[in-house]
Each structure stands twice: as structure tokens, then as C-alpha cells.
C-alpha positions in Angstrom: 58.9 204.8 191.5 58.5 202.4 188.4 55.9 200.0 189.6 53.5 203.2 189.8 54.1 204.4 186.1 52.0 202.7 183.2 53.7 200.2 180.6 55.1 202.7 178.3 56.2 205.0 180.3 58.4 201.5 182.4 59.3 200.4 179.2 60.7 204.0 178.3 62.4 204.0 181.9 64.2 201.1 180.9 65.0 201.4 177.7 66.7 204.6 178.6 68.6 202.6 181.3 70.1 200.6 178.4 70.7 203.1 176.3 72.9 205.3 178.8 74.4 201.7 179.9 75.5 200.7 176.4 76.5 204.2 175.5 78.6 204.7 178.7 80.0 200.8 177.6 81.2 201.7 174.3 82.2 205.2 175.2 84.5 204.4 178.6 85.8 201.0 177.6 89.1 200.5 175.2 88.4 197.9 173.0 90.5 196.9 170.0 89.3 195.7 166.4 90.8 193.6 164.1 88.6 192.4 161.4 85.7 190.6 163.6 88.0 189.8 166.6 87.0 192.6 169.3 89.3 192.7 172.2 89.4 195.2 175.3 92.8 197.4 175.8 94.8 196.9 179.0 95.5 200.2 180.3 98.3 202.1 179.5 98.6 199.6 176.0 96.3 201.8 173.6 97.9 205.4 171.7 95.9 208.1 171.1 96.1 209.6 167.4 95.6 213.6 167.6 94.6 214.6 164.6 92.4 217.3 162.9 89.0 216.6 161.3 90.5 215.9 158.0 87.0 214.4 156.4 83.7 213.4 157.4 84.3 209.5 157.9 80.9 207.0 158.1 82.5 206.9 161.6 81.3 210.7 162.3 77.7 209.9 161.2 77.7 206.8 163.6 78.4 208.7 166.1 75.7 211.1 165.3 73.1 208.7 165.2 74.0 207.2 168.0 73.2 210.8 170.1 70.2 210.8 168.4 68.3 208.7 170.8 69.9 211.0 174.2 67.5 214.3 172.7 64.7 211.8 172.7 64.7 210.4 176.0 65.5 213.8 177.7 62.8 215.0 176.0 60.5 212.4 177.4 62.1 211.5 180.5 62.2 215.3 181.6 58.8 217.0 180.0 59.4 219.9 181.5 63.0 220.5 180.1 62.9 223.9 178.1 66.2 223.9 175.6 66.9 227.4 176.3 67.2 226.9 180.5 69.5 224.6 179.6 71.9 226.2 177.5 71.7 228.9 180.0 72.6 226.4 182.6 69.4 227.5 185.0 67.5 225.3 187.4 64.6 224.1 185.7 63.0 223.3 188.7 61.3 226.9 188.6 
């Protein structure tokens, strides 16, 4: 329960709520850009562009960075995580 944690570990609770809230916003919802007007995308009105990594774009590092911040609240949401169980997809309730 969160009222029986201490402050950090509440304000690390909830700061990982946002996080996987505003990831799961920009990752799930089409929006548009043009310039500094943001708009969302009615379905079916956005096209997809396939194409191969052709260059490492600022865009790629963004991204990047912006998983950066998932390794460090598994890390100290779930202590008891071990890399290896879960690349071998085992319970780590063991």
C-alpha cells in the first residue's frame, strides 16, 4: 500500500506512475506536428512511412533517453529483479 511506504519510496511510486502514463501518452496517441501547432490524428487519417534505418537522426537518441528512466525504476521498483531471470523469461518470484 502507499500510505505505509516512507516519502521517497511514495514519491518514487509516483513518479513512476507518471512516467509510464506520459510514456504510454506519447507512445499510443497519433499526434501531428507542424511547426509549434500539435494536433492529434483521427484514426485511419495518419500513413505510416516504412523505411530502413538510413541514419542516426537526434530523433533515435530521444528516444533512447527517454528509456533511460524505465531501467531505473525497474531497478528500484522491483529490488529483487536479476537481469539475467529476465532475459530468460523465469519467475523471479523464486
Amino acid at each position: 500500500m502507499p500510505w505505509d511506504k516512507s516519502v521517497p519510496q511514495r514519491i518514487t511510486l509516483y513518479s513512476a506512475v507518471f512516467y509510464f502514463f506520459s510514456v504510454a501518452v506519447l507512445c499510443f496517441t497519433p499526434l501531428k506536428f507542424i511547426g509549434h501547432h500539435v494536433t492529434p490524428l483521427l484514426s485511419g487519417v495518419g500513413t505510416v512511412h516504412l523505411q530502413a534505418l538510413q541514419g542516426l537522426d537526434p530523433t533515435f537518441y530521444l528516444n533512447i533517453i527517454m528509456a533511460v528512466p524505465l531501467g531505473i525504476y525497474y531497478g528500484l521498483l522491483i529490488p529483487r529483479a536479476n537481469i539475467l531471470k529476465i532475459f530468460l523469461v523465469r519467475d523471479i518470484s523464486q
